[in-house]
C-alpha positions, 0 to 999 in steps of 0.5 A: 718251301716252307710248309703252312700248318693247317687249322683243325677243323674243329676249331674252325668251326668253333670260331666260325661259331662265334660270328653273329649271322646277318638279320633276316628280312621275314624275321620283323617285329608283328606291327602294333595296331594288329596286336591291338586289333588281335586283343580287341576281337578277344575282347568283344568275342569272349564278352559277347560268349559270356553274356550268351552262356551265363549272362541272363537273370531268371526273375519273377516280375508280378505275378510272371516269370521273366528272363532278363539278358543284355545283348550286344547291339548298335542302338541300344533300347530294350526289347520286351518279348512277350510270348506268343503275343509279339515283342514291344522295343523301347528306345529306352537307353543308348548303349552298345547293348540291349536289354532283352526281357522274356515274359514266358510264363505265369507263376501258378501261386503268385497268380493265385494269391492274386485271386484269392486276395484281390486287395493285392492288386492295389500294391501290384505296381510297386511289387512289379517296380521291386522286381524289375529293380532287383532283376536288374542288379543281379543281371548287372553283376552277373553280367560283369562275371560272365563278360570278365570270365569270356574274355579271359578264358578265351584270352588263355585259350589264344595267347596261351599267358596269363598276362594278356588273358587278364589284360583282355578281362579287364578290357571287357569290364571296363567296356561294360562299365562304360556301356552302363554310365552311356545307359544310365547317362541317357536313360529316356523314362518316357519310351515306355509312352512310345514303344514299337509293336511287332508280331501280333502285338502289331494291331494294338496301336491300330485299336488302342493307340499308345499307353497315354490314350488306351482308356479312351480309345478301347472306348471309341473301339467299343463303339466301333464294333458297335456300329459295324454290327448295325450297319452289317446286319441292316445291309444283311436285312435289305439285302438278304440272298436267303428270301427262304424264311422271312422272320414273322414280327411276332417270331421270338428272337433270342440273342444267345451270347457266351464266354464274354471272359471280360471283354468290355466290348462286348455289352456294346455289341450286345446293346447294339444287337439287341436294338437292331434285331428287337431282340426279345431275350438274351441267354449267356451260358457262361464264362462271363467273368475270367477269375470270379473274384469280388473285384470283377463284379462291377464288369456285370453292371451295364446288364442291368441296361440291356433293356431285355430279361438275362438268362443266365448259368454258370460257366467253369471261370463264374464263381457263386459269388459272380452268381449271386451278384447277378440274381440280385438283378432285377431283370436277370433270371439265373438258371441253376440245378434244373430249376425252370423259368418263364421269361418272354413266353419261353420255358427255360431250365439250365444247370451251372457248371460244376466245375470251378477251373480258377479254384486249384483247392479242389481236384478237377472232376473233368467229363466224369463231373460234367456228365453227371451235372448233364444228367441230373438236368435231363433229368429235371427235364423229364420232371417237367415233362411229366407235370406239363410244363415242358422245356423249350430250351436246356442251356449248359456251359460245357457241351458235354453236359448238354448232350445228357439232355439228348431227347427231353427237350428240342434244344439246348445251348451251351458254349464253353469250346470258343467255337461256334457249331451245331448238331442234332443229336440221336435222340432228336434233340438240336444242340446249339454250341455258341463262340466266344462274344468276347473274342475269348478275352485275354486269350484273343491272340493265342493263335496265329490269328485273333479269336473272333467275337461271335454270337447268334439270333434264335428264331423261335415261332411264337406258337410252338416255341420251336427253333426255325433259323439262325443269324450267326454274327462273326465279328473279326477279332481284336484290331480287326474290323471285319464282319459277317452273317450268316442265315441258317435254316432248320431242317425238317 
């Protein structure tokens, strides 16, 4: 039989080598609408990382500082957070992304400028118009780095080409063109007429209803805390649960107010206070205006109308201009270096404050200032002592101050804390510290609460001139329409 060779093995293989293997079935293509998916999430997610890690603009607006930033969203609008008083939300534009402004702090010299020229402020609207205008195209092209740079480093960092890394940021600018002509194409001027109010801001509606009607209803406002000072204090006269001390017709009653700091509402609860209690003076120690600039002057006119002598000492935000505007008045008595006066059978004497806090030209002297003001007071008290002219009543702004008056005269008011107390200092002296009657001004809604509006009637016997009770009056604070009294009696 004939012997078959055999095929080296080597060369079997080679051959076998050659034959194309059959396709496998786990080796398919990726589909394409996954891919689109997979370049859509890189897409949106480094877009989104990079307006969070570059995409914010920090600008002044006016007088503050401002951070501008555009967020994803849903609806669109813009979102004006105002720390710590809440946020406003405008529907002002329809957009896959929101516009973020963070009003988070005063400029120190723009404010000043502010106060030292008060002309400005005629042009301060179109300056804040300016701002807003060129904060709003630095926040448009950083905006476009920051959504082009996220979407192709992270593009880079999944795909690991350069191609679909670049692909993915120009994706993420032509979406963020196409967010701005949706912005500009339904761009609603008039939501700045109806915006929504969160976080403490959420009382405003309730007090001022929306910008269109804000004049007219702060007025009606005004009228309001009136009438609820009236109607409380004459159910607190019916109705009094303190029948230990009845106020004799003929007892002098002073309405001592304080740290008004430019509330308007105030003049209406002070009106409406002296009418109901027939009060017989009123003193303000201090801190009736906020920034002592000409401009603020007019606030000081409805004392004129007050129908009662106005006692009156500077306070730490009352410049010498707001001083020598209310001694032009005929029916107020200012109280300054110790000097004292008669006013409704009572001898009063009081000191300005020395410290001017708005006027940054001059170092602040702190308690050191204050002390030395409060004794240079006592001082001239026991002047007036030796000569037999005694005081009644010392009035100061700052209480440490006033407590340098400690035994030369058997009371003393002051304010300056925004706090209402009382205290009877070693040496016998009464010190009566009085709150905020204008509910600390612009400062109302610092705190987690609105600052109460306070003020108090002293009841003083007509013969001795010494203090016998007090009605301290808390009113709630803006948006707020609560109010109480309360009778204090002085302990023997």
């Amino acid at each position: 039989m004939p012997r078959v060779p055999a095929v080296p093995l080597r060369r079997r293989n080679r051959k076998e080598g050659r034959r194309p293997l059959p396709p496998l079935a786990l080796a398919a293509r990726t589909r394409p609408w996954l891919r689109a998916l997979g370049l859509v999430t890189v897409v949106l997610t480094g877009a989104w990382l990079g307006l969070l890690a570059v995409g914010n603009v920090r600008t002044p607006v006016g007088p503050m500082e401002a951070t501008m930033a555009l967020r994803p969203s849903l609806s669109g609008g813009t979102k004006i957070n105002v720390s710590p008083l809440g946020a406003l939300t405008l529907d002002s534009h329809i957009a896959p992304l929101r516009l973020d402004v963070d009003v988070d702090q005063l400029d120190p010299e723009r404010a000043q400028a502010l106060v030292d020229h008060p002309e400005r402020l005629s042009g301060l609207q179109q300056e804040i118009t300016d701002d807003v205008e060129h904060g709003t195209l630095d926040l448009a092209l950083r905006s476009c780095v920051a959504v082009v740079t996220g979407a192709t480093v992270l593009g880079l960092a999944v795909y690991r080409r350069p191609r679909p890394a670049l692909v993915a940021g120009g994706l993420a600018l032509t979406l963020l063109a196409a967010s701005g002509v949706s912005a500009y194409a339904t761009w609603n001027p008039r939501s700045v007429l109806e915006p929504r109010f969160s976080g403490l801001l959420s009382s405003a509606p309730s007090v001022v209803g929306n910008a269109r009607s804000i004049v007219s209803e702060f007025d009606v406002y005004q009228k309001e805390l009136a009438r609820l000072v009236t109607n409380v204090t004459k159910l607190y006269d019916v109705a009094s649960t303190l029948p230990a001390y009845q106020p004799d017709p003929s007892t002098i009653r002073v309405l001592h107010v304080s740290d008004i700091h430019l509330n308007p509402a105030s003049w209406k609860i002070i009106e409406s206070l002296v009418t109901q209690y027939k009060v017989n003076v009123i003193v303000d120690s201090g801190d009736t205006m906020d920034h002592g600039t000409a401009a603020e002057n007019g606030f000081l006119d409805p004392v004129e109308d007050l129908g009662v002598p106005y006692v009156w000492v500077r306070g730490n935000h009352d410049s010498r201009a707001t001083q020598r505007y209310l001694e032009r008045m005929k029916n107020v008595r200012v109280l300054d270096d110790g000097r004292a006066v008669t006013v409704a059978g009572v001898r009063f004497a009081g000191t300005g404050d020395p410290q001017f806090t708005p006027d940054r030209s001059r170092p602040a002297g702190g308690d050191a200032a204050e002390r030395l003001a409060g004794a240079r007071l006592a001082s001239a008290l026991r002047d007036q002592r030796a000569k037999g002219t005694p005081v009644d009543i010392a009035v100061a702004h700052e209480p440490v101050a006033a407590q340098e008056t400690d035994g030369t005269v058997p009371l003393v008011l002051c304010g300056h804390l925004h706090t209402e107390g009382t205290k009877v200092l070693p040496l016998g002296t009464r010190l009566r510290r009085e709150g905020s009657t204008g509910g600390s001004g612009l400062r109302a809604v610092e705190g987690k609460y609105p600052a109460p509006v306070e003020a108090s009637i002293l009841y003083l016997d007509r013969d001795t001139r010494r203090l016998q009770a007090w009605d301290a009056i808390r009113l709630g604070g803006l948006g707020r329409t609560t109010a109480e009294v309360s009778r204090h009696l002085v302990k023997k």
